[in-house]
N, C-alpha and C positions, 0 to 999 in steps of 0.2 A: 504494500500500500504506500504510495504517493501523495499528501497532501500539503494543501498551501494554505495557508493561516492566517498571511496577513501582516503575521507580523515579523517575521524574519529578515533582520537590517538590512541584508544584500539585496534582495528581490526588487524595490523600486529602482537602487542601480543597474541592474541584470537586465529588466525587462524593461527599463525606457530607452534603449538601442533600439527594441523590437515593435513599439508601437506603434509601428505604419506597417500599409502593405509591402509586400517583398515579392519577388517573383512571381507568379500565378496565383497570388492573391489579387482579393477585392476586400475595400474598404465602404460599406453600408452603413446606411441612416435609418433609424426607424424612431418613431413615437415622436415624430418633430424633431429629430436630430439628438434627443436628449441620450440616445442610445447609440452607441455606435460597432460595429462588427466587421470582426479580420475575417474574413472565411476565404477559403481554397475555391479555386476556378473549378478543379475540375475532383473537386472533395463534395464532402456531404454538403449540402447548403439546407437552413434553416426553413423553413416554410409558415403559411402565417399561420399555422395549429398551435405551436408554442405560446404565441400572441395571444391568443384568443383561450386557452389554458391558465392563463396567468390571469386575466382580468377576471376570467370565471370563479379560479379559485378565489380572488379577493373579495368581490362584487355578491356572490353570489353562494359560496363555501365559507366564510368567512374566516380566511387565510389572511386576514388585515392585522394580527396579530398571531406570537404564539412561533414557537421554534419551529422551523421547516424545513425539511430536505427534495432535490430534485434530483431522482432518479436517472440517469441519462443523461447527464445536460449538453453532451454534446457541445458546442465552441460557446455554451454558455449564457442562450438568448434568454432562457427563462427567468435566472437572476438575475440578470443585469434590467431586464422588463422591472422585475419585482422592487430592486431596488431604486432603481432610475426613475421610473415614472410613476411607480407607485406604494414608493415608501416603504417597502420593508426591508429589515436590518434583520440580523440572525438568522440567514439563511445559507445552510450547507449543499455542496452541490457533486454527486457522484458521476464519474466517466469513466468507463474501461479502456477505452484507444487512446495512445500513449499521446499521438497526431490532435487528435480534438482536444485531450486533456491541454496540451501545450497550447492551441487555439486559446482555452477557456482561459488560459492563465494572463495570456498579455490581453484579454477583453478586459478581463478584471481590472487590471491597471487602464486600460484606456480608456474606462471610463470610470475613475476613482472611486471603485466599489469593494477596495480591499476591507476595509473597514466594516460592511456588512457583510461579505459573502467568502466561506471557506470552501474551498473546492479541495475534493480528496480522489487522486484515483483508484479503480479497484471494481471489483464485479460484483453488482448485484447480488449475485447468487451465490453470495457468501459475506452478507451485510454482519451476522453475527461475528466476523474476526475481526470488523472496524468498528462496530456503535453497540452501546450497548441493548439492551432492549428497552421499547417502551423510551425514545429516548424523544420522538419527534411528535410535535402539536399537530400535522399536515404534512404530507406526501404527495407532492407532483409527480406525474410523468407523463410525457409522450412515448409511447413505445414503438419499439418496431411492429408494423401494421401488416408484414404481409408474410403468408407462410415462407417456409423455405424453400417449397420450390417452385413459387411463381414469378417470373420477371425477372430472374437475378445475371441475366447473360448481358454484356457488354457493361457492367458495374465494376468500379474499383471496389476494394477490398472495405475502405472509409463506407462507401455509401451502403457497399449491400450490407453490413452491420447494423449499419443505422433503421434502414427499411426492413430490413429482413429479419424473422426472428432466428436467426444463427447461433448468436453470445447466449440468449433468452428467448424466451418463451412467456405466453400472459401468465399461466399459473408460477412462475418464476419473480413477475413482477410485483403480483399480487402478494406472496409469499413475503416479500423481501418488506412490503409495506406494511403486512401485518404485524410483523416483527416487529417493527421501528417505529408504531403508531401506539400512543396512550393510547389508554380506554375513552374512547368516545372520540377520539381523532378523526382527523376525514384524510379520505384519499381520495385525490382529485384528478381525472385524466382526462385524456381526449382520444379518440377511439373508432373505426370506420363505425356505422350507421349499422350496415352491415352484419357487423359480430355483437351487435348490443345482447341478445338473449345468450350469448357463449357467456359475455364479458360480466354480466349479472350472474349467472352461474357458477363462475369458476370465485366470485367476488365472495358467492355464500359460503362453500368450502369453508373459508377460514373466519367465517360471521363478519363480514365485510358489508353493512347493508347499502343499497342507494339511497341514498335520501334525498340528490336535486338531480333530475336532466335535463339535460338543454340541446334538442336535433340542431344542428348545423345545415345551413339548405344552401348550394351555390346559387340559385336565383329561388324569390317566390314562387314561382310555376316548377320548382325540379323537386324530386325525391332526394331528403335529406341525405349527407354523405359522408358527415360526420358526427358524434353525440361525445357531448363534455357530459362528466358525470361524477358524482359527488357522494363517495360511500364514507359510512361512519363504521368506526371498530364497535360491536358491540349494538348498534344504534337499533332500532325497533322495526319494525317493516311501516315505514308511512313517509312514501315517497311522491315529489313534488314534481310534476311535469312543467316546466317554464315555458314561455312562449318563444318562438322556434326564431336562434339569431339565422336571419337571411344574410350572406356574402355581398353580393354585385345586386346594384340596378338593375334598370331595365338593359343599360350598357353594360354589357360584361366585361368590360375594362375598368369599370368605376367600381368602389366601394359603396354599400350603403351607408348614411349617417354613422349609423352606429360602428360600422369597422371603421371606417374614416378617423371615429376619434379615441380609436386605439390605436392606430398606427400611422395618423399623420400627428 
């Protein structure tokens, strides 16, 4: 295990060489600029499901307090949302690829989030030899969405990780959450539309109940395509259907209000 704390004297010297793009990188703006992100040209790239994870769990999970870990963070978009745009501090962030970890670490610096966010590398699915149990208020993640053997031909090694469940598996995820969540904790994810009756099932196994959903629709007129969704450790079966966030206008280039002011 690999982790960055924050506070280790070297680290702002070390990583302010690294704080711009470098060769087949790109340098991104999100949430008005107040965010910013190093990611690889031809590496995993971030999507807006992180975005729209993050304001759910605050907004709507109440993730606005309370100790918190992110599963996956990949080059780190979820804390830096969490702490950047929307205030919260004490947030731990786990990654397995050595390439993203090192991503996640000069984002932290570039956008002066040392101070809220510890990132630790290491695998999921073996959370018990870094945290203890019972250690986190909320559990994010986006997880890898797609089996293993769909679609994984012409992918780098970064992305089919990231998409595919390879590393993990949902009962791996769910596992890892159960572990690391108080009693009465919420885990908050974001999930195809799709596998929602899997992703409720595999959730019960370990008394994981839902308690808010929220269908993701790319326009008003489509069949939802993705569902954010809100389990408690322990919680009661009395779950909350929200009213469905739609993506795009009528122009499927535009945002609606409402993503617009997440992520302009």
């Amino acid at each position: 295990m690999r982790a960055l704390t924050g506070t280790p004297q070297d680290w702002p010297r070390r990583v302010r060489l690294e704080l711009q793009a470098g060769p087949g990188e790109t340098l991104d703006a999100i949430c008005g600029g107040e965010v910013q992100v190093l990611q690889r040209r031809a590496g995993y790239r971030f999507t807006l499901d992180p975005v729209l994870l993050a304001h759910f769990a605050v907004f709507e999970a109440g993730a606005h307090r309370g100790r918190l870990v992110d599963l996956g963070t990949g080059c780190g978009i979820i804390p830096l949302v969490l702490a950047r745009r929307l205030g919260r501090t004490d947030i731990t962030a786990l990654e397995l690829q050595p390439g993203l970890f090192s991503l996640a670490e000069r984002n932290v610096y570039l956008n002066r989030s040392e101070g809220a966010v510890t990132l630790v590398q290491g695998d999921l699915r073996r959370v018990e030899e870094m945290f203890p149990a019972s250690s986190f208020g909320h559990v994010l993640c986006n997880p890898p969405y797609r089996a293993r053997t769909t679609g994984q031909r012409n992918l780098s090694l970064e992305k089919a990780l990231a998409r595919h469940e390879l590393a993990c598996e949902l009962p791996d995820v769910v596992r890892a959450a159960a572990y690391l969540l108080v009693p009465r904790g919420g885990l908050c994810m974001v999930y195809p539309a799709s596998r929602f009756g899997e992703l409720v099932s595999v959730l019960r196994t370990v008394q994981l109940e839902p308690r808010t959903v929220r269908m993701v629709h790319p326009r008003a007129d489509r069949p939802a395509k993705l569902v954010l969704l809100h389990a408690v450790k322990g919680g009661r079966a009395d779950l909350t259907v929200l009213p469905s966030l739609v993506v795009h206008s009528e122009d499927e280039h535009a945002f609606t209000d409402e993503v617009s002011a997440m992520v302009g």
